[in-house]
Residue, then its C-alpha position, 0 to 999 in steps of 0.5 A: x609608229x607614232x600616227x593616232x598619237x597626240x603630242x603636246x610640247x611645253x617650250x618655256x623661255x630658254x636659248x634652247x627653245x629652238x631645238x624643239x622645231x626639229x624635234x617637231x618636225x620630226x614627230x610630225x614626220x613619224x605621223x604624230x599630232x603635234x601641238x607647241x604651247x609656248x610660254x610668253x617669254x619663250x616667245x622671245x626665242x623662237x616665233x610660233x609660226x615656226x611651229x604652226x608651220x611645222x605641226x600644222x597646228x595653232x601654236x598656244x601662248x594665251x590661256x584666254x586667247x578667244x580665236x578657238x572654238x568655245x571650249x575651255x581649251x588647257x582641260x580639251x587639249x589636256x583630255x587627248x594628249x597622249x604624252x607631255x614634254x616640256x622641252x626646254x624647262x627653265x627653272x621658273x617653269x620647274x618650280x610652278x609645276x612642282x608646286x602645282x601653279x598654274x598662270x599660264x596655258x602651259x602650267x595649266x594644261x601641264x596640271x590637267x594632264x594625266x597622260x605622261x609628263x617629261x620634263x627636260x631642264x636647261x639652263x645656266x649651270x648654277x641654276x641647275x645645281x642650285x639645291x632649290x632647283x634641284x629639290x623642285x626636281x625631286x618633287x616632280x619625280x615624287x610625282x612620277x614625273x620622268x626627269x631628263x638628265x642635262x647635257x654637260x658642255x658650252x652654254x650660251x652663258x658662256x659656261x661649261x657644264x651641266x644644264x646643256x639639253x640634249x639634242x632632239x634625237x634623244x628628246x625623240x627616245x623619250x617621248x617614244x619610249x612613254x608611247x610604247x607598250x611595256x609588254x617585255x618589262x622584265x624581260x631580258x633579252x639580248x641582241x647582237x649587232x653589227x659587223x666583226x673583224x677578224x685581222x689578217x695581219x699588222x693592217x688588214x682585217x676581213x670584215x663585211x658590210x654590215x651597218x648594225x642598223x637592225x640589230x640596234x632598232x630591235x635593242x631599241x624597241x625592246x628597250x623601249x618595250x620594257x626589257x632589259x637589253x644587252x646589247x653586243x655590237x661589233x663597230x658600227x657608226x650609230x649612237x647606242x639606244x638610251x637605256x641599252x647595255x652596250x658590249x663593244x666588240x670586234x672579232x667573232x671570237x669576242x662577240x662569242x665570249x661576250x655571248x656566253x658571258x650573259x646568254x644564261x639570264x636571258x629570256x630571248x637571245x637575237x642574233x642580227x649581227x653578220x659575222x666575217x665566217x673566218x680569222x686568221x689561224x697560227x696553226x695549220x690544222x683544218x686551214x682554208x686558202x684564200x687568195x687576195x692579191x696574190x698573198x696567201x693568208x692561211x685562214x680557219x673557221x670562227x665559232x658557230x655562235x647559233x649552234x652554240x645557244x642551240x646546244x645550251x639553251x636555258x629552260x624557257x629560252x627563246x632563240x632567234x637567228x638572222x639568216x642573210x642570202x643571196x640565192x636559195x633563201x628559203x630552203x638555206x634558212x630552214x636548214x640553219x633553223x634544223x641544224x642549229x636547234x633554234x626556235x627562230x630564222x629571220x631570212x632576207x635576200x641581199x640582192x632584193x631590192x630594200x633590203x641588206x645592208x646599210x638601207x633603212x628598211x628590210x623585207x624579211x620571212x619569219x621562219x619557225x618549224x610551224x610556219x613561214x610568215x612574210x612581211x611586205x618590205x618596212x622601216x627596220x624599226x618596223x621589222x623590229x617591232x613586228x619581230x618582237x610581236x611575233x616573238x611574244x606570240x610564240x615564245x611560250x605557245 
């Protein structure tokens, strides 16, 4: 996702310096070109080497250092750079890049650059609530600087409180999101996500295996994309998408309510979530016996979320389903296309190897009336993105 992207990460002199080895590390995992500038009191914390090892790159401390090849290296490593992150940013480093000082390699490139600049404040919690400092902070977002919110909690000062930085994952969200097209910004889109339980009694429920792992990579790449993202997720064990709007949810009738509450003001609707087919019924119309360990427990059919937005889409909408087999998968995901009026089934065979629940990678079809398109097996932020590509394509064809 990230390869042919340059990375630059400013680390200046804070505890939290060593966090940014794992967010390097994983930039370089997802195939970016990392380089570290450091400055020389963050070298107090964390020895460059950690991240010349990490990044494969020289790790930069010295404006004048002569150990390059001649040319003038802040204005060179500036030119490439696709995104800047100052990660941790001590309140003598916000103040300098407020007010445009440049005495150091970082400062200096941070002022060359005209790529996007994150800039990630950590320190001692009266620090960051000093007025200077936080006046220093509005200044860098006058000047279209994104300003990462601190983490509440213990800090190595022994205090607790504002000023904590946010682990590396997060971190990872921002820098991603600056390198992601904004193609869908506007847009509205919802996505389901993630298992629904439906209780059988006081303490059993029928639910599946789901992980919610797709449904929740697609909200985080529309995010990422632009979009305004809904997110209706049944229980799932994954950290929400910065910047998603998330509807806990646990029985399909829930997930249906919370669908129909918000289905009218979007442009695209994707239903990823598996939901349990049944829940138990108080009344004996139209019930379904299922055995299980000798207790017969009286079941009925949950609402068809699918056909429900198929029966009312709005003008314009664009609707798209996931369909989950084990045999058949072609003609049984054509059907529920037919049946269920929408523009879109996004088919994969649980019994094929990387794909189904709980792995991080899926090999699904794209279905429409016009076409079958199949996609060789990928990371589900992969199918995720490639989804969304197809969606932008076709939805106003």
């Amino acid at each position: 996702m990230l390869k042919g992207k340059y990375v630059v990460l400013g680390v200046t002199g804070s505890i939290a310096a060593y966090k940014i080895a794992s967010l390097a590390s994983m930039l370089v995992k997802k195939h970016a070109d990392v380089t570290v500038i450091m400055t020389q009191n963050a070298t107090n914390f964390i020895n460059p080497i950690t991240f010349e090892t990490l990044t494969g790159n020289k790790c930069l401390v010295d404006t004048f250092d002569r150990n390059f090849q001649y040319s003038v290296e802040h204005v060179s490593l500036a030119k490439q750079t696709d995104v800047i992150m100052i990660a941790p940013a001590s309140a003598n480093v916000i103040a300098k890049a407020a007010h445009g000082i440049a005495d150091d390699m970082l400062t200096t490139t941070l002022l060359a650059c005209q790529c996007p600049k994150i800039v990630v404040p950590a320190m001692n919690t009266r620090m960051y609530q000093n007025p200077i400092v936080q006046d220093n902070l509005d200044i860098l977002r006058h000047y279209h600087m994104e300003v990462v919110t601190p983490a509440s909690g213990y800090l190595a000062c022994g205090d607790t409180g504002e000023g904590k930085m946010p682990e590396p994952e997060v971190l990872y969200e921002y820098i991603v999101t600056a390198l992601t097209p904004k193609d869908m910004t506007g847009m509205n889109v919802l996505v389901t996500a993630g298992p629904t339980q439906e209780k059988m009694d006081p303490v059993r429920y029928i639910s599946n295996h789901s992980t919610g792992k797709m449904g929740y990579a697609i909200a985080a790449q529309a995010m990422r994309r632009g979009a305004n993202v809904t997110l209706v997720s049944g229980q799932v064990n994954i950290v929400p998408p910065i910047g998603v709007d998330v509807i806990p949810i646990v029985s399909a009738a829930d997930m249906a309510q919370a669908v129909k509450e918000k289905a009218a003001v979007q442009d695209i609707i994707i239903k990823a979530a598996a939901v349990a087919d049944y829940r138990p019924a108080d009344v004996a119309d139209e019930k379904v016996k299922k055995k299980d360990d000798n207790l017969s427990i009286a079941l009925e059919r949950t609402e068809d979320i699918l056909a429900y937005l198929g029966a009312h889409r709005q003008e314009g909408q664009f609707l798209c389903g996931f369909s989950m087999e084990t045999e058949h998968m072609l003609e049984n995901s054509r059907a529920k296309l037919e049946k269920k009026n929408i523009d879109m089934i996004v088919a994969n065979n649980l019994k094929q190897q990387g794909a189904g629940f709980g792995t991080d990678t899926n090999v699904v079809t794209f279905l429409t009336k016009e076409e079958m398109v199949e996609l060789p097996i990928m990371s589900k932020e992969e199918v995720a993105d490639a989804l969304l590509d197809y969606i932008m394509e076709h939805r106003n064809a």
